[in-house]
C-alpha positions in Angstrom: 79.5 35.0 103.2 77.7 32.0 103.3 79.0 28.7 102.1 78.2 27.3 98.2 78.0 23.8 99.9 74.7 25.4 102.6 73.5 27.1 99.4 73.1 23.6 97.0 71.7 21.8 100.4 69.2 24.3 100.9 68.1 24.3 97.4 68.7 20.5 96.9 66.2 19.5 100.3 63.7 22.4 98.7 62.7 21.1 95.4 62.7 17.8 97.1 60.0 18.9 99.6 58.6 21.0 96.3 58.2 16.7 94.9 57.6 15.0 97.4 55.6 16.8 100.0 53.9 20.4 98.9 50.5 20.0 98.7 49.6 23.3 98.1 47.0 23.7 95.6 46.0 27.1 93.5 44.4 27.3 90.2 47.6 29.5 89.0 50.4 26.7 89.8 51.6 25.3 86.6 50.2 27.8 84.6 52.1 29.3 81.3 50.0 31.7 79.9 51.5 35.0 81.6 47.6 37.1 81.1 46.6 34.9 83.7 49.8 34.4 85.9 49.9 38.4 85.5 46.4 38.7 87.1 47.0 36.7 89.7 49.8 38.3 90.7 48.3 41.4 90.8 45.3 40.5 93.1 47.5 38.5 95.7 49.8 42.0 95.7 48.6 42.8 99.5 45.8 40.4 99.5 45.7 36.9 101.3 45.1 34.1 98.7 42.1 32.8 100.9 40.6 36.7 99.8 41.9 36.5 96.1 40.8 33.0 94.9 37.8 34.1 94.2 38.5 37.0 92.8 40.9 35.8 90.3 38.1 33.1 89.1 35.9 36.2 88.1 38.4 37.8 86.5 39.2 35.4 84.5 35.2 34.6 83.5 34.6 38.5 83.3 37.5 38.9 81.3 39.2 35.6 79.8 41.9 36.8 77.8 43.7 40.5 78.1 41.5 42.2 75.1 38.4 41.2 77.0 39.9 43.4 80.3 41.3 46.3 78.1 38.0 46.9 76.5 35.4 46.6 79.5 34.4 49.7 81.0 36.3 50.9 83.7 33.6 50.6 85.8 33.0 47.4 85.8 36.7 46.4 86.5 36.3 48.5 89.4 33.4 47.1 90.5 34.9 43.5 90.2 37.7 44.8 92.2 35.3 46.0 94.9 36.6 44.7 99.1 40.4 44.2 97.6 41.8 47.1 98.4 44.5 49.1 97.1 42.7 50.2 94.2 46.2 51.7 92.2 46.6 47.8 91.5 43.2 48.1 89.2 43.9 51.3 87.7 47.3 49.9 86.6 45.6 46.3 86.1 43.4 48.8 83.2 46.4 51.0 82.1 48.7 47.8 81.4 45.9 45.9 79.9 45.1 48.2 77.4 48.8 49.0 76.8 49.1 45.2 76.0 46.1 44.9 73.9 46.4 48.2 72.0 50.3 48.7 71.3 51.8 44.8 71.5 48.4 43.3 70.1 48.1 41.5 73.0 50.8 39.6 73.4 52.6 39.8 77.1 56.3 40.8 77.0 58.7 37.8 77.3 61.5 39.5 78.6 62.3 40.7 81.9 63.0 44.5 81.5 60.3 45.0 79.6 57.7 42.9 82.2 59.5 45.3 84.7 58.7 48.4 82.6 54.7 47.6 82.7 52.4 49.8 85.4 52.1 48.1 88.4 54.6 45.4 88.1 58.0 45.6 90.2 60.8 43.1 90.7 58.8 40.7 92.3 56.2 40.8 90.0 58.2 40.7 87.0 60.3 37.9 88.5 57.3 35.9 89.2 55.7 36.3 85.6 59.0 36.1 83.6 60.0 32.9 85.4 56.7 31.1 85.8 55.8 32.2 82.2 58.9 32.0 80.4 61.6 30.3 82.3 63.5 33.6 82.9 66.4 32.9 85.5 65.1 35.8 88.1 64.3 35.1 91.9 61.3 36.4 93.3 61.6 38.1 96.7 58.7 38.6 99.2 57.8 38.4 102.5 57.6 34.5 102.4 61.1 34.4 101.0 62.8 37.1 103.4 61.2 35.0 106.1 62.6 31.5 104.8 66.0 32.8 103.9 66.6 35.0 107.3 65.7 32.2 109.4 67.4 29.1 107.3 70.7 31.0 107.1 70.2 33.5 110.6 70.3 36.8 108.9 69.5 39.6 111.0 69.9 42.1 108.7 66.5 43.9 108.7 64.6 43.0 105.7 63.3 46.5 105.3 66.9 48.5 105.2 68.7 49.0 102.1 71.2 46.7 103.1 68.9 44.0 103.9 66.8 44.6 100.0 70.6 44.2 98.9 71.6 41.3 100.9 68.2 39.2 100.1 68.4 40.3 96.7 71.6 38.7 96.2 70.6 35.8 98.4 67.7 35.0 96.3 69.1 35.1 92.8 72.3 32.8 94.0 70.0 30.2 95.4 68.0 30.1 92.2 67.8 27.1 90.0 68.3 28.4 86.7 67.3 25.5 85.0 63.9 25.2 86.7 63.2 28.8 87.7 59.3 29.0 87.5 59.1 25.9 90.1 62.1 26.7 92.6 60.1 30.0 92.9 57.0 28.6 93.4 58.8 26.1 96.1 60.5 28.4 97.8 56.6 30.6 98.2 54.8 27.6 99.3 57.5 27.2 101.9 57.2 30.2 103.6 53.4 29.9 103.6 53.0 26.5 104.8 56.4 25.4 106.6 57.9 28.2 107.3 54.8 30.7 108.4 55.1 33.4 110.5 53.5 32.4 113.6 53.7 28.9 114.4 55.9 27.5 111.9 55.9 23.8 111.5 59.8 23.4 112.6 59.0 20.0 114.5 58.1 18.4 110.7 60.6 21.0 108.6 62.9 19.2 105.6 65.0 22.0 106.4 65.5 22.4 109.7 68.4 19.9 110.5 70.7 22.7 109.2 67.9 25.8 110.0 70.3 28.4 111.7 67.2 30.2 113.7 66.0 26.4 115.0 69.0 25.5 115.9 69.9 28.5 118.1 66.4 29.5 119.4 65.7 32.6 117.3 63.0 31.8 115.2 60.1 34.3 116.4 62.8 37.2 115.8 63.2 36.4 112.5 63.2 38.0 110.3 63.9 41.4 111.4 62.4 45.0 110.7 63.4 48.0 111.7 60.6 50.9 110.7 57.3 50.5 112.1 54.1 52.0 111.1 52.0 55.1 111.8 48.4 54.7 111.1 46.6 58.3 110.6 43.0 58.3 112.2 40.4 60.3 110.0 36.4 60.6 110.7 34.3 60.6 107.8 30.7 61.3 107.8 28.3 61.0 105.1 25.3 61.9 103.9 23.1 59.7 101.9 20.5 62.4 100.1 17.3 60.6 98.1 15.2 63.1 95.8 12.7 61.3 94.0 14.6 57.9 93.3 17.9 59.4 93.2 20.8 59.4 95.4 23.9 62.2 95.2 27.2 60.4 94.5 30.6 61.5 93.4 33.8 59.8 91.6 36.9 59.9 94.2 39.8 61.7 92.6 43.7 60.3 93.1 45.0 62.7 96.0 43.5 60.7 98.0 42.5 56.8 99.2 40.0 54.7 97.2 41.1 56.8 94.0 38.3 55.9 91.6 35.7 54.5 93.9 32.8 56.4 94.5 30.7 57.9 97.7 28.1 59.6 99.4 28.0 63.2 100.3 31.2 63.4 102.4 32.4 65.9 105.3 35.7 64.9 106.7 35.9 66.0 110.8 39.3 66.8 112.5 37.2 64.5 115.6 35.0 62.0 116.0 31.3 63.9 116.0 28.1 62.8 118.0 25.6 62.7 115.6 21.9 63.5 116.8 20.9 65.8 113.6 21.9 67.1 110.6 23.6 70.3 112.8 27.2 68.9 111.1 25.8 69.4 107.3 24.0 72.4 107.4 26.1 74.6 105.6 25.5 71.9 102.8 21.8 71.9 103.3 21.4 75.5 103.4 17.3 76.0 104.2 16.8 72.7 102.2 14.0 71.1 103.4 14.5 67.2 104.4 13.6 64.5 106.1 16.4 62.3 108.4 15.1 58.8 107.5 17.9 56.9 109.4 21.8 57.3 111.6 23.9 54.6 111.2 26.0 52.8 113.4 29.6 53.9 113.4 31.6 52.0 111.6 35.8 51.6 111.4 37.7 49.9 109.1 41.4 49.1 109.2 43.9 50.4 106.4 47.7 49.9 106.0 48.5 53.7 107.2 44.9 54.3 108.3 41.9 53.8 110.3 38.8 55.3 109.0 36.2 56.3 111.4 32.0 57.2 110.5 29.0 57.0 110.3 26.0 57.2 107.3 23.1 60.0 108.0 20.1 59.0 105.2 18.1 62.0 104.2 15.2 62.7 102.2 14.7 65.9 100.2 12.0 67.9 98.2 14.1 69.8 96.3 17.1 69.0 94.7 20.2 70.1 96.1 23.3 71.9 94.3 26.4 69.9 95.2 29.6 70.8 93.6 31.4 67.7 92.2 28.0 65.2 92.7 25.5 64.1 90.6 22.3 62.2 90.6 21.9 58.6 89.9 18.7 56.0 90.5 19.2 54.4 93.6 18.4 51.0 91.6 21.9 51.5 90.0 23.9 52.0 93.2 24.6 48.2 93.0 26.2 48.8 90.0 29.1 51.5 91.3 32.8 50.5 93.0 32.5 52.0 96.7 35.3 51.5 99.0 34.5 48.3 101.8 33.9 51.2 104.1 30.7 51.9 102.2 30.3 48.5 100.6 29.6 47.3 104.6 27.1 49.8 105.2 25.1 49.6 102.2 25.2 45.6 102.8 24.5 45.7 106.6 21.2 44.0 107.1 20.5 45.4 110.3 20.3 49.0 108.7 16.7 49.9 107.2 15.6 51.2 104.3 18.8 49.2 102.3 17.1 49.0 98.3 19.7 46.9 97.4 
């Protein structure tokens, strides 16, 4: 049980540092209109706001109020989207937009069950836009706040138990300032992410560390604590990049899978990584097609929260077209204009492969 008199200090000293000495600057803080507090949300969901800046400020030029979004093709959305990752976010990003625009005629839900009720948006979503928006009395809870809240008061309950969702839950909507919700959640964000960060937190210059539990007793880096750990699945995908006569094979990605929506080259999936001298791995694609093997990429990798993605890109030319269940021809020319996923995006934008028409 932690003391009312540490809970109004640690609220009091925050919204002075919030005054007096936060500095942070983002082209969302202060705003009221909830479309665009919404969005931004929604992009910084899993993504860094160094990364999302600039995708918020298209956004909101592409599309500057919620009709604009709901009506643009889907492609285009996606295409916008295209390097953030966790594409669900854009397919509910569409789904809610259109939702808004069709069946409430555009005007964003003002209360907090029905924010909640949206696709995509959870508790700390709906926290964030109901109280920046329209001064609803919920606490928003995120990594920045289980971080500030563990170490101020020592809590080593792990953040990731049900207990610890519980504990911090409870934490967070105690502390809040119900007069001033919108800003003691934005206070207590910027704290975590410049004070309060996870490595190399600025303790030494902290308004809140005369009373910091973790500073005074040592335990800062162990704070706060997890206790499941993640297993990331290695996959090998190889693809094939087939060119008849201006065209180039492509298929839509379906949603049992990563990268729902996006769309890629001629794929075969390999239990192991494959050395790849000739088109040996895709001849029961080819068949007795005749072609031409124009260029082997590199191997590339990229990272994903329970993955790593292993491959290469084998470019082909053909004199016949091929029949490929589920692909379809499109000009090359228009490639530029297609969501891929970043693993891809970074081949089709690596400058030291040849033969690149976009």
């Amino acid at each position: 049980m932690i003391p009312i008199e540490s809970q109004k200090y640690f609220v009091k000293k925050l919204l002075s540092w919030n005054k007096d000495d936060n500095t942070r600057e983002m082209p969302w803080k202060g705003e009221k209109d909830p479309y665009k507090i919404w969005l931004s949300e929604i992009i910084l969901q899993q993504t860094r706001v160094a990364q999302g800046l600039d995708y918020y400020h298209r956004f909101i030029a592409a599309f500057p109020t919620i009709h604009h979004l709901a009506k643009a093709p889907e492609v285009k959305v996606f295409k916008l989207w295209e390097g953030l990752g966790y594409y669900t976010r854009c397919k509910n990003l569409i789904a809610t937009a259109k939702y808004i625009s069709e069946k409430l005629n555009g005007k964003f839900p003002d209360q907090y069950e029905e924010i909640l009720s949206l696709k995509g948006i959870g508790p700390y979503t709906a926290a964030a836009i109901g109280s920046f928006a329209f001064k609803l009395p919920y606490a928003v809870v995120d990594g920045n706040v289980y971080r500030v809240l563990a170490r101020y008061f020592g809590i080593f309950t792990p953040t990731d138990s049900l207990a610890g969702k519980q504990l911090f839950g409870k934490l967070a909507n105690d502390l809040l300032n119900k007069k001033q919700p919108g800003a003691y959640n934005q206070a207590l964000m910027d704290f975590g992410a410049v004070v309060c960060k996870p490595q190399l937190p600025l303790c030494d210059s902290c308004a809140l560390s005369e009373h910091c539990k973790a500073f005074l007793k040592g335990t800062v880096q162990q704070l706060p604590v997890k206790e499941k750990t993640i297993t990331k699945k290695t996959r090998w995908l190889y693809y094939l990049r087939v060119d008849f006569e201006g065209e180039t094979y492509v298929r839509k990605r379906g949603s049992s899978d990563i990268w729902e929506n996006l769309y890629e080259f001629v794929l075969i999936e390999s239990a192991g990584p494959i050395v790849i001298t000739d088109l040996t791995p895709f001849k029961k694609l080819l068949g007795k097609t005749k072609c031409t093997v124009t260029h082997i990429s590199p191997q590339y990798k990229q990272l994903l929260t329970h993955q790593i993605i292993h491959g290469q890109f084998v470019r082909i030319a053909v004199k016949e077209p091929l029949v490929l269940k589920g692909y379809k021809k499109i000009n090359r020319k228009a490639l530029g204009k297609l969501p891929f996923p970043k693993f891809i995006s970074n081949y089709l934008t690596d400058k030291n492969v040849p033969l690149n028409l976009l």
